[in-house]
C-alpha positions in Angstrom: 0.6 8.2 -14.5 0.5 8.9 -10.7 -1.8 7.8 -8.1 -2.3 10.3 -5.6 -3.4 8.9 -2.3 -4.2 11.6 0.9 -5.0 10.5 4.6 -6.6 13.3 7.0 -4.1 14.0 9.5 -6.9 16.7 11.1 -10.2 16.0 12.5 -13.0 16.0 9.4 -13.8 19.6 11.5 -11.0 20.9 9.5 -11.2 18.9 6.3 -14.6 20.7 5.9 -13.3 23.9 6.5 -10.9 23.5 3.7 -12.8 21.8 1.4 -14.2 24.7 -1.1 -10.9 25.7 -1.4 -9.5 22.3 -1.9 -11.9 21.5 -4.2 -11.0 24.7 -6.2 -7.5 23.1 -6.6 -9.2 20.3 -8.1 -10.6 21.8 -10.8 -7.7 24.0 -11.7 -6.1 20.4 -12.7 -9.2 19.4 -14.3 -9.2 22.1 -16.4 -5.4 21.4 -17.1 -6.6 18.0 -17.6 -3.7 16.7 -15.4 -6.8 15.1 -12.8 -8.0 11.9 -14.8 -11.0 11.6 -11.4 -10.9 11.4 -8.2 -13.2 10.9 -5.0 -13.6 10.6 -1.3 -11.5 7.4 0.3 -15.1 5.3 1.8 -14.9 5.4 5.5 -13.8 9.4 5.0 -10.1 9.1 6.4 -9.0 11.0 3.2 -9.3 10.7 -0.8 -7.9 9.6 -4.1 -6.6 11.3 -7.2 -5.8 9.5 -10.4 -3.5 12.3 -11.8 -1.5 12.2 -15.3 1.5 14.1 -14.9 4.8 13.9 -17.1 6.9 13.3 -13.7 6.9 12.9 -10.1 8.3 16.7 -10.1 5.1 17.7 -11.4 3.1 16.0 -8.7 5.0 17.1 -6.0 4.4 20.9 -7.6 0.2 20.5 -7.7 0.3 18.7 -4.7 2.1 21.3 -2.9 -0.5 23.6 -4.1 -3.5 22.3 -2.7 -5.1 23.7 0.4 -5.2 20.3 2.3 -1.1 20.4 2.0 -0.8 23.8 2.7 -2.4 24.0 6.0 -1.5 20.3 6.7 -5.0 18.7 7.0 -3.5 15.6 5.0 -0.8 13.4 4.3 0.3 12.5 0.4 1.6 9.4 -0.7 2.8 9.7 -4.7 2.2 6.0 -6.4 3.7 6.1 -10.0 2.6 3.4 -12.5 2.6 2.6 -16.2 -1.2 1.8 -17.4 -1.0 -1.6 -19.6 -4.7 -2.0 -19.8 -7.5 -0.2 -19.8 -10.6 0.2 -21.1 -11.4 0.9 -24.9 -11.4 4.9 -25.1 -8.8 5.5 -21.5 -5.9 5.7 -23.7 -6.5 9.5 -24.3 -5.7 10.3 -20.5 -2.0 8.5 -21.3 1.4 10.8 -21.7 3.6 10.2 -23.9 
């Protein structure tokens, strides 16, 4: 399991201008159910993706997918981690 952490690199100007699209990306993984959630980082400097991916291969791959990377609007930094507990129900969103 990956945590996906991005930091706006552009003004929020920008970040708004890419956000449909971004958000489109978003739901492509959804719909892949690769995105567990995700949300806005408080303070607006960028946003967080809890993403379930079989390796960091993977990640980079959506990642370099998604608008925000494409036209460099934000930074990425790839955390990796092994859940060990959860919440009754969250083990459905762990790989194999």
């Amino acid at each position: 399991m990956f945590i996906i952490v991005l930091k706006y690199i552009k003004p929020l100007e920008e970040v708004e201008k890419e956000l449909k699209p971004h958000i489109k990306h978003l739901e492509k993984y959804y719909s892949l159910q690769k995105f567990i959630c995700s949300g806005r980082r408080n303070q607006r400097v960028g946003g967080v993706i809890l993403c379930n991916a079989r390796n960091m291969e993977e990640v980079e791959t959506i990642i370099k997918e998604d608008p925000f990377y494409i036209n460099k609007i934000a930074e990425y930094e790839i955390i990796e981690f092994s859940p060990t507990k959860y919440v009754d129900g969250f083990e459905r969103f762990i790989s194999e």
